[in-house]
TIDRENBA-78935 format. One record per atom (N, C-alpha, C): atom name; residue in one letter; residue number from 1; x, y, z. Coordinates in nm, 3 decimals. Example, Ala and Ser with C-alpha at 12.3 -4.5 7.8 and 13.67 -1.06 7.14 Angstrom:
REM residues 2
  site  code  pos        u        v        w
     N     a    1    1.319   -0.569    0.780
    CA     a    1    1.230   -0.450    0.780
     C     a    1    1.320   -0.330    0.780
     N     s    2    1.285   -0.225    0.708
    CA     s    2    1.367   -0.106    0.714
     C     s    2    1.290    0.003    0.787
***
This chain:
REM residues 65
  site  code  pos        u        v        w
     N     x    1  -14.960   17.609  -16.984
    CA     x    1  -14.829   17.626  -16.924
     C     x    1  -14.724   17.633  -17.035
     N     x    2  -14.594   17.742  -17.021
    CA     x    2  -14.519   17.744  -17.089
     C     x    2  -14.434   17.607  -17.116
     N     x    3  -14.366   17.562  -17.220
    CA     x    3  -14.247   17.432  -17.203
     C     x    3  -14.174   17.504  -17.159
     N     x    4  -14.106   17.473  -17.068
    CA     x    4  -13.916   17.519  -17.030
     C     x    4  -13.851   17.456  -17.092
     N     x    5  -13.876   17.319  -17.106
    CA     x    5  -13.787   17.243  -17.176
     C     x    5  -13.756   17.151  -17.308
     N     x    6  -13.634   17.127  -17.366
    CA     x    6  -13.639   17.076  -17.451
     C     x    6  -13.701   16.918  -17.476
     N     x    7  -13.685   16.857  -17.358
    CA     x    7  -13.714   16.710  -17.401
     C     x    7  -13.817   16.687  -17.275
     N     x    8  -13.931   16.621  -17.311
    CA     x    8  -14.032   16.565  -17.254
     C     x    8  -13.963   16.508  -17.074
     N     x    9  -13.905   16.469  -17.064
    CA     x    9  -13.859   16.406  -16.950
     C     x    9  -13.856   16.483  -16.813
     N     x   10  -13.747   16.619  -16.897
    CA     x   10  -13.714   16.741  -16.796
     C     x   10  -13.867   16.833  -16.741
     N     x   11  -13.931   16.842  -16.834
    CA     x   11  -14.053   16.881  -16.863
     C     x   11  -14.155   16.854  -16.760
     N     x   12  -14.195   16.689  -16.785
    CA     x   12  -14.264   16.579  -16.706
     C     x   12  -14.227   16.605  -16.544
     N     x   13  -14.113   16.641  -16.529
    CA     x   13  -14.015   16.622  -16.381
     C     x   13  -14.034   16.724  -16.329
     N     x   14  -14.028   16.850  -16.420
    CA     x   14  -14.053   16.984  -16.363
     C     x   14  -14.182   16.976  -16.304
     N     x   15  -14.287   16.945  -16.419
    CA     x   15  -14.481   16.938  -16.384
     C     x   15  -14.477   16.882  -16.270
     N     x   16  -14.412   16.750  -16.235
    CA     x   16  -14.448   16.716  -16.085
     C     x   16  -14.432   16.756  -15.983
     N     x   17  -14.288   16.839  -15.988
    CA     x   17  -14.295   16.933  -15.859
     C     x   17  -14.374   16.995  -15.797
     N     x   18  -14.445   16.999  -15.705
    CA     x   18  -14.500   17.113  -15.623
     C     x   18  -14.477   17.268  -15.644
     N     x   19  -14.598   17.308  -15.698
    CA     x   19  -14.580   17.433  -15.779
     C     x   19  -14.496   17.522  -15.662
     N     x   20  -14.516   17.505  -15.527
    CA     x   20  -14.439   17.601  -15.498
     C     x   20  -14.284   17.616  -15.457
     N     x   21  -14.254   17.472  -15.512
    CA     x   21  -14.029   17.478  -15.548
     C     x   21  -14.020   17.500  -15.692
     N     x   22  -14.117   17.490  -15.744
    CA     x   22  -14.087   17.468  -15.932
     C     x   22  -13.985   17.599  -15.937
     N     x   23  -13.995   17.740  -15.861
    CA     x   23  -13.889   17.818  -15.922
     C     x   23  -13.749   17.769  -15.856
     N     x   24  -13.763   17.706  -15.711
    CA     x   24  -13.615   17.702  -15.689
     C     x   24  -13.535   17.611  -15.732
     N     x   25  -13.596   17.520  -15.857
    CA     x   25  -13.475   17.386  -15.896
     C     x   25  -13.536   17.459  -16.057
     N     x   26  -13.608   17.489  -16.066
    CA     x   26  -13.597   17.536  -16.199
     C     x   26  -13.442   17.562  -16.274
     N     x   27  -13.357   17.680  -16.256
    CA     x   27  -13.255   17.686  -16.289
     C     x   27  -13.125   17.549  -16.317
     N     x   28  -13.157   17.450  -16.155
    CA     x   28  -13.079   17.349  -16.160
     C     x   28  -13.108   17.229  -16.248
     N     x   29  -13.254   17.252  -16.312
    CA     x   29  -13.284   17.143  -16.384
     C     x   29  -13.266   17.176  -16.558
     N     x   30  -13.308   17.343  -16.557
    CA     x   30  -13.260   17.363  -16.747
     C     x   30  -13.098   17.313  -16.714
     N     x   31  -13.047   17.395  -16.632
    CA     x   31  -12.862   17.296  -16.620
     C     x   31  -12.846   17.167  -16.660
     N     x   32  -12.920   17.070  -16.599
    CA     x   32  -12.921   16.985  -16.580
     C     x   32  -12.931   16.903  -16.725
     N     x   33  -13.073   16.978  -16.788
    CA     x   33  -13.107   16.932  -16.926
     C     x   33  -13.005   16.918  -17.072
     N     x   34  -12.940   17.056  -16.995
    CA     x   34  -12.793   17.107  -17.090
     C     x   34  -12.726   17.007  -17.116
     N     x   35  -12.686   16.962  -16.981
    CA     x   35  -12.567   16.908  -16.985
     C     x   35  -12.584   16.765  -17.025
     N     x   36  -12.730   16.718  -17.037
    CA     x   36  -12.777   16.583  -17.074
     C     x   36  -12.750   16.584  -17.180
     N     x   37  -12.814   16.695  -17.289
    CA     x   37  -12.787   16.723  -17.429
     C     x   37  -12.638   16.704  -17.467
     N     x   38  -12.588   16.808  -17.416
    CA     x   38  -12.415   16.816  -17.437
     C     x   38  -12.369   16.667  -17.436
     N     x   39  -12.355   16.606  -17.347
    CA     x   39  -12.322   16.497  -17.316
     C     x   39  -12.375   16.431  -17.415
     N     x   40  -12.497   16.381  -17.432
    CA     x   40  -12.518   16.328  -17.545
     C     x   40  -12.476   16.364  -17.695
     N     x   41  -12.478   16.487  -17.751
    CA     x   41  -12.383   16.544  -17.872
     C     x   41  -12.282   16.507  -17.860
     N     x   42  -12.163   16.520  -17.794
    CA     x   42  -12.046   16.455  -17.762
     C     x   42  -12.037   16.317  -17.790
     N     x   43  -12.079   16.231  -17.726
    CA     x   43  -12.143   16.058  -17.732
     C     x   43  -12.127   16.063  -17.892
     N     x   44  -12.258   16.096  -17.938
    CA     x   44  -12.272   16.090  -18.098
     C     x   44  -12.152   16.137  -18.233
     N     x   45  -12.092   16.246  -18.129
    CA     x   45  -11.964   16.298  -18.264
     C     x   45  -11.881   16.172  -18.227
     N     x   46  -11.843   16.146  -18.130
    CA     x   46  -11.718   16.043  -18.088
     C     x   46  -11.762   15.932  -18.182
     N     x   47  -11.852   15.857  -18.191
    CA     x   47  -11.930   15.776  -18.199
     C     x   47  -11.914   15.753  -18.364
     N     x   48  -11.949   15.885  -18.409
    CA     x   48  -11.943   15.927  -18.592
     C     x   48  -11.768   15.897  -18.580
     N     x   49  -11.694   15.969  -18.534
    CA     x   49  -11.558   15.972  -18.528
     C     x   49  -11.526   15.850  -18.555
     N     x   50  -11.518   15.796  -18.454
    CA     x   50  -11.471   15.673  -18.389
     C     x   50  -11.489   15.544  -18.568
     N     x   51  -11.633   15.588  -18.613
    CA     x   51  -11.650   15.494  -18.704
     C     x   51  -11.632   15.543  -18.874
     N     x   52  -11.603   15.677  -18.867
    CA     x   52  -11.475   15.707  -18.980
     C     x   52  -11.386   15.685  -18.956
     N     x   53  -11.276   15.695  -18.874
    CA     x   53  -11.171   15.636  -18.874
     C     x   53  -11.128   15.510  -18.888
     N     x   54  -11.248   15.419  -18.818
    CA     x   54  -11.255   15.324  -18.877
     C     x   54  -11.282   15.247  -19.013
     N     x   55  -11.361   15.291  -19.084
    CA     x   55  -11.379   15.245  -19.191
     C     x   55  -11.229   15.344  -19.317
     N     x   56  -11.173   15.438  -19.223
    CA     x   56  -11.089   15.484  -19.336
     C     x   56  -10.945   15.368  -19.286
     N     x   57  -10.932   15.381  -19.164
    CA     x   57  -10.816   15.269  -19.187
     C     x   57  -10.815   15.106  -19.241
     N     x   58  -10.988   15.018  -19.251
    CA     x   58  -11.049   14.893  -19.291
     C     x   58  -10.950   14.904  -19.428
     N     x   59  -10.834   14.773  -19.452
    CA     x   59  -10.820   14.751  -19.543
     C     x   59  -10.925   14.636  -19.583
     N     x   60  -10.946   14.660  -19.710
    CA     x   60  -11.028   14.512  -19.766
     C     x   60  -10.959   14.411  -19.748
     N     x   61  -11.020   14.267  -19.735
    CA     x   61  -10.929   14.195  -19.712
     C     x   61  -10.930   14.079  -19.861
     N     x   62  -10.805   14.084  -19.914
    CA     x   62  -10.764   13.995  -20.015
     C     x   62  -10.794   13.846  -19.997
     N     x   63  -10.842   13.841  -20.108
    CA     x   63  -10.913   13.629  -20.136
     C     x   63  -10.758   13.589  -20.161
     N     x   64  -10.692   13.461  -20.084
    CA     x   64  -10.584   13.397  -20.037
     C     x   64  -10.630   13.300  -20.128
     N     x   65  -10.525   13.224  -20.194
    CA     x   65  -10.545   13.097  -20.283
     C     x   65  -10.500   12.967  -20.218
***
């Protein structure tokens, strides 16, 4: 069998279907996979973001006598 998909999960979910809906959610599930991805890329830049900015605004903090 061909993969349709990128990640094991979508994949796994598709195989169980009953071969004879596999074409009609087919479409709704590569969608589906997309938008898992996307969503997750997003997550991860914010994430990178979020913790450069942080470490560029971290002043060190000065030893007090």
């Amino acid at each position: 069998m061909r993969k349709e998909f990128v990640t094991s999960f979508w994949q796994q979910a598709y195989e169980k279907l009953p071969s004879g809906v596999r074409g009609q959610y087919l479409t709704q599930m590569k969608a589906a996979e997309r938008w898992e991805l996307a969503i997750g890329d997003v997550i991860e830049v914010w994430s990178r973001a979020k913790n450069a900015v942080a470490r560029a605004l971290h002043a060190p903090r000065t030893k007090r006598a």
